[in-house]
C-alpha positions as CSV (number, residue, x, y, z in Angstrom):
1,X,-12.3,-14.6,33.4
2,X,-12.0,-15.5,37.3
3,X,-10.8,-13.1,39.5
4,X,-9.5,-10.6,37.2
5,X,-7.0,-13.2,35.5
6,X,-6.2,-12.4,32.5
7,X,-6.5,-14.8,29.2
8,X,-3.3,-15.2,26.4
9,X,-4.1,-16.4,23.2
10,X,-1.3,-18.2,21.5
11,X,-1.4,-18.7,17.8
12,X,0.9,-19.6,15.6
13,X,1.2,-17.9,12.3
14,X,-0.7,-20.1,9.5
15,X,1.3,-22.5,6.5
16,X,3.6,-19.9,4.7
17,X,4.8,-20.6,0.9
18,X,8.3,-21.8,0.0
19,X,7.5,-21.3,-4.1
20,X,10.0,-18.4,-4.1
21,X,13.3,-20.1,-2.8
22,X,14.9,-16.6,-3.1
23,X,12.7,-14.8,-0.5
24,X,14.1,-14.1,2.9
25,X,12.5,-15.9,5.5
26,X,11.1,-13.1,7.1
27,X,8.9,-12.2,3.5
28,X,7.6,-15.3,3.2
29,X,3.8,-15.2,2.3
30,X,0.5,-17.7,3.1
31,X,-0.1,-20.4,1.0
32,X,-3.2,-21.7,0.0
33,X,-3.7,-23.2,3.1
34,X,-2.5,-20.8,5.3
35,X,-5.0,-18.3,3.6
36,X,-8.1,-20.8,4.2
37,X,-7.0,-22.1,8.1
38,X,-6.1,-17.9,8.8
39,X,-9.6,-16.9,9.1
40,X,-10.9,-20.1,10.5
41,X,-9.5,-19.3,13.5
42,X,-10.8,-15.9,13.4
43,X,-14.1,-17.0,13.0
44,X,-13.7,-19.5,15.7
45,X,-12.8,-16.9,18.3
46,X,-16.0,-14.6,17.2
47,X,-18.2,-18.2,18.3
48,X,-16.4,-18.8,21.4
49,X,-16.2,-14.9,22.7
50,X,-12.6,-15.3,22.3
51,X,-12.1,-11.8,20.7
52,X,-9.2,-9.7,21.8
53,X,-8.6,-6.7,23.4
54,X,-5.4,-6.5,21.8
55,X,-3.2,-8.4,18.9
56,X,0.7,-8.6,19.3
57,X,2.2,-10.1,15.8
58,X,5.8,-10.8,15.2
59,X,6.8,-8.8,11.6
60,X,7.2,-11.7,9.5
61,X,4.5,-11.3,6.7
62,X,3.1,-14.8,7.0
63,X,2.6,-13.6,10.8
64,X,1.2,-10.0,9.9
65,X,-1.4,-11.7,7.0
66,X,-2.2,-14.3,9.3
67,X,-3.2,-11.3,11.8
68,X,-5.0,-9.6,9.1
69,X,-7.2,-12.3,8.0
70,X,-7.6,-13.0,12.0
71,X,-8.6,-9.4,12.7
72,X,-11.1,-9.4,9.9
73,X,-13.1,-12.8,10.6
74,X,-13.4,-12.2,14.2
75,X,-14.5,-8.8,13.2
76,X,-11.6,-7.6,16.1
77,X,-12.2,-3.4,16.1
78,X,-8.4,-2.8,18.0
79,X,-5.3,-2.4,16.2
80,X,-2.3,-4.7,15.7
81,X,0.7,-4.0,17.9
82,X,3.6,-5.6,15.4
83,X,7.0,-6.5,17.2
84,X,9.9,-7.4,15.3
85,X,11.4,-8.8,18.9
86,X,9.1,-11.7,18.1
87,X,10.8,-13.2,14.7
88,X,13.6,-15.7,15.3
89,X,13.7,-15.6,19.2
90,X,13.3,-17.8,22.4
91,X,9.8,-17.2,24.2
92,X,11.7,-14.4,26.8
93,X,11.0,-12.1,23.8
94,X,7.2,-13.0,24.1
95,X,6.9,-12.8,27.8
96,X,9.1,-9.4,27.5
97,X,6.1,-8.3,24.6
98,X,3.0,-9.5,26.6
99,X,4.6,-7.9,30.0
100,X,4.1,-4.3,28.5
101,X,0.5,-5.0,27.6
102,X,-1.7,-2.6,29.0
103,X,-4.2,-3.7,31.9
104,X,-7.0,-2.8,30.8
105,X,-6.5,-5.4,28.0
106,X,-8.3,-8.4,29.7
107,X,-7.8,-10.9,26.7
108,X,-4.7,-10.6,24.6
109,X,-4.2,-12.5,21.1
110,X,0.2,-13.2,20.3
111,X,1.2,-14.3,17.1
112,X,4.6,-15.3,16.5
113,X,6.6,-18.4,15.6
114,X,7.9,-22.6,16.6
115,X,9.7,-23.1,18.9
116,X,9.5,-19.9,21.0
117,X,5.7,-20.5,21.1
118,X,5.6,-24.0,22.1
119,X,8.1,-22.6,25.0
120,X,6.2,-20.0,26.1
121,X,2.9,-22.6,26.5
122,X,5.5,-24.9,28.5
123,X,7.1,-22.0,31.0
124,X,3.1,-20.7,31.4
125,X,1.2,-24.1,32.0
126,X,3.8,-26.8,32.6
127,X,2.4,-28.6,29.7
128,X,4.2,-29.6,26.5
129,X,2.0,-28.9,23.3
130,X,2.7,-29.1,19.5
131,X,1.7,-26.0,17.7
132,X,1.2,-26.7,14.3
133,X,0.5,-23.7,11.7
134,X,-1.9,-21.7,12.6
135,X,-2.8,-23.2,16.1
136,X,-4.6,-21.7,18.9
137,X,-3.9,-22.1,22.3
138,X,-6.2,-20.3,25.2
139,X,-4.5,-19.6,28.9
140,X,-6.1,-18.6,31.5
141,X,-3.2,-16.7,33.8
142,X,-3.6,-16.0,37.3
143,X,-2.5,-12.4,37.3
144,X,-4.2,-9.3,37.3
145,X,-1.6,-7.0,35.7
146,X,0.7,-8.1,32.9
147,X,3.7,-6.5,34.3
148,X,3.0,-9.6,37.0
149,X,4.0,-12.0,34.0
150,X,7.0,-13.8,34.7
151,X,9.0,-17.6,34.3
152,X,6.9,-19.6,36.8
153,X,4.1,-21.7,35.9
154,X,1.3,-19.8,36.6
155,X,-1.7,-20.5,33.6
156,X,-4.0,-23.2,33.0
157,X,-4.0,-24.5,29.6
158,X,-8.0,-24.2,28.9
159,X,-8.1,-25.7,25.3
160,X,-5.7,-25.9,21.9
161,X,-7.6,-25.8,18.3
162,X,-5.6,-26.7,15.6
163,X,-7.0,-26.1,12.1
164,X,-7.0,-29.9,11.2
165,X,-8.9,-30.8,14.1
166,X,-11.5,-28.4,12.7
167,X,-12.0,-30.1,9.3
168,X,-14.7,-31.5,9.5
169,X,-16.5,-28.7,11.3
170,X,-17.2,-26.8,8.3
171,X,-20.2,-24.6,8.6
């Protein structure tokens, strides 16, 4: 981190089941590949120093397991701040989140939902990005206080991982 900037972690939650038609939205589980790509991205933010200082999930529960499977292959020690402004919302309700983060909270993980989060990467960076399940976006933001977050361009899009791209780095 330059400066005192602060770095957002964008990922969206990981392939949820549709096997029980009847199940709200909001309850929908992991499939089988949303269980397997969930703590791949965990473990790739453990190799890349990428760990948070805080995790922000929306309340759906393919959000909430993909945090859980995140939180326990990055070995993350913090807790998981779950917002139920973050499930079926425009990005204002992630910038609102990630504004009341405390400070001392350098590196800051959100996990939410399409299209809010492909929004949010567009308002922050300028740059248009697909967001498959369970991909990961690193920003680097110029701020030094999350409070400062606002609707201006004013991150750097440092890299995007999505689980596919990773298939063949199986180690």
């Amino acid at each position: 981190m330059k400066n005192g900037n602060k770095i957002l972690l964008v990922l969206r939650h990981a392939k949820s089941s549709w096997k029980e038609p009847d199940l709200q939205d909001h309850d929908r589980p992991l499939n089988k590949r949303g269980k397997r790509d969930a703590p791949r991205m965990g473990k790739l933010l453990k190799e890349l120093d990428l760990v948070p200082d805080l995790i922000i999930s929306s309340t759906a529960k393919r959000a909430k397991d993909t945090a859980k499977a995140v939180v326990k292959s990055s070995k993350y020690k913090g807790r998981i701040e779950l917002n139920s402004s973050l499930y079926g919302t425009d990005f204002d309700a992630y910038l609102i989140a990630l504004r009341l983060a405390p400070d001392d909270f350098n590196k800051v993980l959100i996990i939410g939902h399409n299209p809010a989060l492909e929004q949010l990467l567009r308002v922050l960076t300028g740059k248009m990005e697909h967001m498959s399940t369970c991909a990961l976006a690193e920003v680097d933001l110029k701020i030094a206080s999350w409070s400062n977050l606002g609707n201006k361009i004013e991150g750097q899009l440092i890299n995007i991982w999505r689980p596919r791209e990773l298939e063949g780095d199986k180690q």
